[in-house]
C-alpha positions in Angstrom: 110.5 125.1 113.3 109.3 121.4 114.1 105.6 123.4 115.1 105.6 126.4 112.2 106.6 124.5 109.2 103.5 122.4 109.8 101.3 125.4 110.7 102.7 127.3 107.0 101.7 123.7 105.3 98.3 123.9 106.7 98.1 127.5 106.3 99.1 127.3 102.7 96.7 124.0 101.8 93.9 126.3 103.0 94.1 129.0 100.7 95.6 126.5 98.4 92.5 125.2 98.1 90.2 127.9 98.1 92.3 129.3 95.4 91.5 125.9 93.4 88.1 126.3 94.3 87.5 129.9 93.2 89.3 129.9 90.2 86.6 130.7 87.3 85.8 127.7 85.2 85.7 130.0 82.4 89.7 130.6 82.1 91.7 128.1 80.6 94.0 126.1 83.1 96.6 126.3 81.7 97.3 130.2 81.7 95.5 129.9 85.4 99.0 128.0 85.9 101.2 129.9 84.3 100.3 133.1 86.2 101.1 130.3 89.5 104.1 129.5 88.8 105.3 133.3 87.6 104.0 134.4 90.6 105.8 131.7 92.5 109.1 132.2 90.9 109.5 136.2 91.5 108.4 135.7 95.1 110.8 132.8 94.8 113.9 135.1 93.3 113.0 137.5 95.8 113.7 135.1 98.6 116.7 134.0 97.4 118.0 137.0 97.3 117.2 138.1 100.3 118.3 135.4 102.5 122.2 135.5 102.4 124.1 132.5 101.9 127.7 132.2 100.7 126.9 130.9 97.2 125.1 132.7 94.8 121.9 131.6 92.6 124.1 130.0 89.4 126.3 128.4 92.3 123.1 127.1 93.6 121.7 125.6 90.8 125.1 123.9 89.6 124.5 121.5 93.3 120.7 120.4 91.8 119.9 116.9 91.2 116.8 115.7 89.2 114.4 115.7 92.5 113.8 119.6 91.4 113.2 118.9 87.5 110.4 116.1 88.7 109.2 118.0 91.3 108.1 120.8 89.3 106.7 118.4 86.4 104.7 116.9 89.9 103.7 120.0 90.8 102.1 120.8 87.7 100.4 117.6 87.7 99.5 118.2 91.4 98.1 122.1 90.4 96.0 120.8 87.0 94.9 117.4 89.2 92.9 119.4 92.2 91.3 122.6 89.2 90.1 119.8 87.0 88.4 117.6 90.7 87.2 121.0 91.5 85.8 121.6 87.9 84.5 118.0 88.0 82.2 118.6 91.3 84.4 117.7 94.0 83.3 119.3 96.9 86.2 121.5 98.8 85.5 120.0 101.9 85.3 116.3 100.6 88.0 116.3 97.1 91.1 117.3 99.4 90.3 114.9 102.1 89.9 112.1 100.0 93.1 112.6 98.0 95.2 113.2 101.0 93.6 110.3 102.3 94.5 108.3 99.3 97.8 109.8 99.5 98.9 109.0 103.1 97.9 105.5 102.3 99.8 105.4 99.2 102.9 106.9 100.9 102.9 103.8 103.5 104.4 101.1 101.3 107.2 103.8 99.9 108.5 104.8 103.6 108.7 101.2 104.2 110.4 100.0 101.0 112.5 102.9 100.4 112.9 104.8 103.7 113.4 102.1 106.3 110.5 103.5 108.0 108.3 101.6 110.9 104.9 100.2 110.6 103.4 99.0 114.0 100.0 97.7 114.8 98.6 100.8 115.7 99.3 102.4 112.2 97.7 99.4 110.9 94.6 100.7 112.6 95.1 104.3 111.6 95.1 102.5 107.6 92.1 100.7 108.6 90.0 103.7 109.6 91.5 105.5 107.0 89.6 103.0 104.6 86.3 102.9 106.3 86.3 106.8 106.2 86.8 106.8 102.4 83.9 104.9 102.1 81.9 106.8 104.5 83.1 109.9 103.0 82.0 108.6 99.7 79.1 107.4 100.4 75.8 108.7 99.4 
């Protein structure tokens, strides 16, 4: 699982992306997401039910927290985000880069803070040339 789950998030940022990409400028982005995310909730459903576990779907639910409610208002934010960089120019081999880029540095300071998570030299390094390929990746 440690190896596939992050071969299926590669996998999945792939045609994520190309998916972004190719989505017609013409169509408005919102009903672009709305077809998403009905699509993802049958295939979702589906899932559910087909993997067994002891408690059914209202059972489920009743055990959420608010991580799921803010994770979907995320996600939409995440979806609209990379159509409108796409619609803006960004190319697909440069906008994702540079976002996950941005990301991963962002993401330092809240595994620190908030996860008790370790920051050694060398990571310091990886930040480092993390910055200087943002700016070579943006440069001109």
């Amino acid at each position: 699982m440690y190896v596939f789950s992050i071969v299926l998030i590669v996998a999945s940022n792939i045609l994520y992306n190309i998916c972004q990409k190719s989505t017609p400028e013409s169509v408005n982005p919102m009903s672009s997401l709305l077809v998403t995310y009905l699509t993802a909730s049958i295939i979702t459903l589906i899932t559910f039910l087909l993997f067994y576990t002891d408690e059914n779907l209202v059972q489920s639910i009743k055990r959420l927290n608010w991580t799921s409610i803010v994770l979907g208002i995320t996600i939409v934010g995440l979806e609209f985000g990379y159509l409108m960089a796409y619609r803006a120019g960004w190319n697909i081999s440069v906008g994702s880069l540079v976002s996950n880029i941005i990301l991963a540095l962002m993401l330092i300071p809240v595994g620190v803070l908030f996860y008790q998570e370790g920051f050694a030299v060398n990571k310091i390094l990886g930040v480092v040339l993390c910055l200087v390929g943002l700016i070579l990746l943006n440069k001109n």
